[in-house]
C-alpha angles and dihedrals in degrees: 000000000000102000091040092058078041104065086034089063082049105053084041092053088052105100093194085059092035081059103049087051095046090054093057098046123009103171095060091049101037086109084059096051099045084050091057096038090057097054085041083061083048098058089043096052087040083052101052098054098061116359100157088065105043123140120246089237095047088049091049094055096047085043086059091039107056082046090052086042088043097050093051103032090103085065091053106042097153092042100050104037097120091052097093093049092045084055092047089042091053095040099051096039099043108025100112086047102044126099115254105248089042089056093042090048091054084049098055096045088056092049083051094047084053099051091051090050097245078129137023125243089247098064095049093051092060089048100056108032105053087057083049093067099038108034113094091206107114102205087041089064085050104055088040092055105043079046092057091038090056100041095053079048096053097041096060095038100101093025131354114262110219107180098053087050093047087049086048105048091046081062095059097043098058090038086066098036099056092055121015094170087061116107088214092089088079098080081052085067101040095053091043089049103058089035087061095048087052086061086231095115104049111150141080106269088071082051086051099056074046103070099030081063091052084055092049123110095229114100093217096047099045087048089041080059096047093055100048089070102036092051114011094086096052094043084057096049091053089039086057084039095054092044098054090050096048087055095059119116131186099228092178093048093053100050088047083050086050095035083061112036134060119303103236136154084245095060090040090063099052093047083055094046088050091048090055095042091054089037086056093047089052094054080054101055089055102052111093105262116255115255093238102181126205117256086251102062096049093060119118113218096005084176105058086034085060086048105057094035087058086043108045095031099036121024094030100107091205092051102138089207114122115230087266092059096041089050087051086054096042090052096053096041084054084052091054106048084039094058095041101026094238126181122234105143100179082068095075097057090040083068094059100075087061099044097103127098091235085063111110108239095014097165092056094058094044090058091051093061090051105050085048089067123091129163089267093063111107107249085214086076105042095043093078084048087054095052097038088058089043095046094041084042120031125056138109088256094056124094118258093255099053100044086048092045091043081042090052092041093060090049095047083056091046095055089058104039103006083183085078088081128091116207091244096049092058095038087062106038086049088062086066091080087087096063125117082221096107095197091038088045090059101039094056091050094049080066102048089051090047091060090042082081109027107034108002082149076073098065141075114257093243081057103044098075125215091286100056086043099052091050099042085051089055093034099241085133128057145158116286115233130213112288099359115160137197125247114244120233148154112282110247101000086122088067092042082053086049098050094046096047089045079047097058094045092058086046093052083041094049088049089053126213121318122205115227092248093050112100115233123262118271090230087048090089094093094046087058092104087047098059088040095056083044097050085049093058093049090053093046092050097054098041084048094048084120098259134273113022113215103229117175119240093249097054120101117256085223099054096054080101080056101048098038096097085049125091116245123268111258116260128198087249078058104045077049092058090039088062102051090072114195089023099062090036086060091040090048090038086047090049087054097045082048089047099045082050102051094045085047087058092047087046089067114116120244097183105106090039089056101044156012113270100229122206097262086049098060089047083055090052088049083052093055098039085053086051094047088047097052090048093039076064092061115086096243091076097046090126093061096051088054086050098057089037088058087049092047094054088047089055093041097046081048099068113004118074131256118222139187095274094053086062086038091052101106101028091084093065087054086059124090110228115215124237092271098048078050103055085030078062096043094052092050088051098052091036120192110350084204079068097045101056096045117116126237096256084054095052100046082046097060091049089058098056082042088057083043086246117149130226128266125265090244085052090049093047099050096051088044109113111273095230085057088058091049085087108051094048098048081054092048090049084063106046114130119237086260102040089056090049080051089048097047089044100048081055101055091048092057082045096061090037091058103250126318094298087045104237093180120096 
């Protein structure tokens, strides 16, 4: 009776047990709660008074008891309501003396009085951050951060909570404005970082701590800032790619597993937990996608924030920043008055001074330079830049790498602002193209094709190709003038104008041809809207004829219908004109530029601007832009796709960024590779001879063990050890005349039943 009463005080003194009993009925153990809760007060008080000279084992017990106290503390309320502020007491006043587990331990039963909504989210997040910022422990910090970073996680899982996030970044705003020499602010940055990357902090005002971190005087904080824009809105692309990777789930894979194996409750639930995952992604895939803007776009006043950033970073002569750093805040000021075209004309002659190829980290300077440049920079003050990079690169004296990267940098440049280039520089960079130089060979002519379609009025003849000559003898192309844009449309309207326009033809064909006198139609009613668009073109096409015709006197009034398609017969007022030479030939070149405009103006698609675009008539327009694109594949319309491939470098140099290796890229062709680069190159290009030999059944072998798929039971039998299969044949050899009929129709049975498992219907 002893022992039993015994082991029945033990399993009542452990609080693990105690705890488990208590959760599933408070009422019958409060006495042994209030029992334990009292010593719990004890140790505290105990504690306080000396806690830099408390025992282990003293330590050890309060340790398990404010994690007994912590997990219950939801079946007590009233009796533990002081809990949470005698955690908070102990862990702002002795956190520099406590033990670590003893620390860690306080942190975590906060974090689980939080969870169970004895406190707000609020209220843990001033505990904790504050002795983020100012505690020296190094694993202390850790824990502190990676706590704050789980609860604001937690908090906007199911809804955003706005008001949380608003209280918090207010926090971290002020934390970075009120000294902006701290180096505290870094943990501003961090948490608004990752936040970031988790797509739970998604509006301006994070952009905003942001940028109040890349105007800061500490080092680590400007460069954390930095970062943050040159880098935040890639490192949440990968973070969604990862995720949704990580989501996917073989359905198939996992039912042929089950199919095969044994049934058991294990492999049911993960079939339902499949089923719900893929259930879940689905669900995903058919919520709107969030509009989740770039940082830059989220900016207020990107032009004064450019500003101070050039003025307080740059040209500040007691700016403490290395040339690393400088180079991280020159790029993204270059990002930023490239995106938004933004004006800072003391920029440009601040680069002077780099473009060198002495200069460590050239290229990046020189795409810097680059990606500041828009079509609203003056080319009066990027032209200096052009010939100083012309002038420091290339040269016959240079080395292959630094005329084809200073080759690549002034394209890079032209692309942006083609302005930026005088008739002699090109000229003579285009000349280039001959050299034996390849990278400087392709890079030259990456330039001459560039100003095939922007500027071919800059090139010799013998430059410009059939294309840019064709177009600058009709006039279709044309110089760019300062500050030109293009106007913005609907891609491919012009061919659903077309299509309708070609529509309603074979419909006036397919009626046939009316006399004046003939009554319309009784079913022509609906058709009304169509004549009258088609009156209306009739009566455009005659007012817009292009004014007086000239008609000799000796030419019949009636056959004008008969002599428009012929040119006109020659007057004196024209042999005039004929002798003059270069002078009629500009005046006629000047009358075709004027007419090419004026039908390209007229050539401008109204559709969207006279009616609604229904939605058969936007399938109809997917339908067009897939045929374009499948003729825009054929090599007659190889000047198009050039077209639309100079148009798509000028989008992606818009808004993505240009780095170092963009300007590099064709600086590895100029260098000679060794022998051993060489033969390193040959054996990546062959790859491994075993694959290479394998046959196709192999292969497609090897693909099913990857998918986790078996083999098939022709495949296992033919790989089975011929003295296992003595047996069965011999068995087989000595079947009788019925037994073999039994056997045939027992398998056709199994046939029609879909194997032994019956896998049919």
């Amino acid at each position: 009776m002893k022992r039993k009463l015994g082991a029945l005080e033990k399993v009542d003194a452990d609080l693990s047990s105690l705890q488990y009993k208590i959760r599933r009925d408070p009422t019958s153990y409060k006495e042994d709660f209030l029992s334990q809760y009292s010593q719990y007060e004890a140790q505290r008080e105990i504690f306080l008074q000396a806690p830099a000279s408390a025992t282990g084992a003293g330590i050890i017990s309060f340790r398990d008891l404010i994690d007994f106290v912590s997990h219950v503390a939801d079946c007590y309320p009233t009796l533990t309501a002081r809990l949470p502020e005698d955690l908070i007491y102990i862990l702002n006043l002795h956190h520099e003396k406590l033990q670590p587990e003893l620390r860690e331990k306080v942190v975590g039963s906060l974090v689980l009085l939080r969870r169970k909504e004895i406190i707000d989210s609020p209220r843990l997040l001033q505990t904790l951050f504050p002795l983020l910022i100012s505690t020296r422990s190094k694993s202390l910090r850790a824990l502190l951060y990676q706590k704050c970073l789980s609860d604001l996680r937690t908090s906007n899982s199911k809804a955003t909570n706005h008001r949380l996030n608003r209280t918090f970044q207010t926090v971290l705003y002020n934390l970075l404005t009120s000294d902006k020499t701290s180096p505290k602010g870094l943990w501003a940055v961090k948490i608004t970082r990752e936040l970031w990357k988790r797509q739970i902090w998604t509006d301006a005002k994070a952009v905003e701590i942001m940028k109040e971190a890349s105007l800061a005087d500490n080092e680590k904080v400007i460069v954390g800032g930095v970062r943050f824009f040159l880098g935040g809105d890639k490192e949440r692309e990968e973070l969604e790619d990862e995720s949704s990777d990580d989501d996917a789930v073989d359905m198939g894979k996992i039912k042929h597993q089950i199919g095969i194996n044994k049934k058991t409750k294990k492999k049911a639930r993960q079939l339902e937990n499949a089923v719900a995952t893929v259930k879940r992604t689905e669900r995903k895939k058919k919520q709107p996608h969030p509009l989740n803007f770039s940082a830059f776009h989220l900016l207020h006043d990107p032009q004064g924030f450019a500003e101070a950033l050039f003025s307080k970073h740059l040209q500040n002569g007691k700016s403490k920043l290395n040339l690393e750093q400088k180079l991280l805040v020159l790029q993204f000021v270059s990002r930023l008055v490239g995106l938004h075209k933004l004006t800072i004309m003391s920029m440009y002659s601040y680069f002077i001074k780099y473009l060198t190829p002495r200069q460590p980290s050239v290229t990046s300077f020189l795409a810097s330079l680059a990606q500041a440049t828009h079509n609203l920079v003056p080319p009066d003050v990027l032209e200096p830049l052009v010939q100083k990079i012309a002038n420091e690169f290339v040269s016959e004296a240079a080395a292959g790498e630094v005329a084809s990267a200073g080759l690549n940098a002034i394209r890079e440049i032209c692309v942006r602002q083609p302005l930026a280039m005088n008739d002699t520089l090109l000229q003579d960079l285009v000349m280039y193209r001959k050299s034996k130089d390849k990278g400087v060979m392709m890079a030259a002519k990456g330039l001459l094709g560039l100003y095939r379609e922007v500027g071919p009025d800059m090139l010799k003849k013998r430059d410009r190709g059939k294309e840019a000559a064709m177009g600058l003898r009709s006039g279709t192309r044309k110089e760019q003038r300062f500050g030109e844009e293009a106007l913005g449309g609907i891609e491919g309207l012009e061919l659903l104008e077309k299509w309708k326009e070609e529509e309603k033809q074979k419909k006036l064909q397919a009626q046939g041809p009316r006399d004046e006198g003939d009554s319309a139609p009784e079913g022509s009613s609906g058709d009304e809207e169509e004549d009258d668009d088609g009156w209306e073109v009739d009566e455009d096409s005659e007012s817009d004829s292009g004014g007086w015709q000239n008609v000799s006197s000796d030419e019949d009034p009636d056959d004008l219908s008969k002599n428009d398609n012929r040119p006109a017969k020659k007057t004196k007022h024209d042999a005039s004109e004929a002798a003059e030479g270069i002078e009629g030939e500009d005046d006629e070149n000047k009358e075709n530029v004027l007419h090419n405009e004026a039908q390209a103006a007229e050539n401008i698609p109204t559709l969207a601007t006279t009616r609604i675009l229904t939605p058969a008539d936007l399938v109809k327009l997917q339908e067009l832009r897939l045929a374009a694109s499948v003729n825009n594949a054929l090599p007659a319309a190889q000047r198009k796709r050039a077209a639309a491939a100079h148009q798509a470098t000028l989008n992606r140099h818009r808004d993505d960024p240009l780095t170092a290796a963009d300007i590099e890229g064709l600086a590895s062709l100029s260098k000679r590779a060794t022998k051993e680069e060489r033969i390193a190159t040959a054996r990546e290009g062959k790859g491994d001879s075993d694959e290479v030999r394998k046959s196709t059944t192999a292969k497609r072998k090897e693909k099913k063990q990857a998918q986790g798929k078996s083999t098939t039971n022709r495949e296992k039998a033919r790989k089975k050890n011929f003295l296992m299969t003595l047996g069965k044949a011999k068995g087989k050899q000595k079947r009788s005349l019925v037994e073999r009929g039994k056997v045939l129709k027992a398998h056709r049975e199994r046939e029609k039943r879909g194997g032994k498992r019956g896998n049919k219907g």
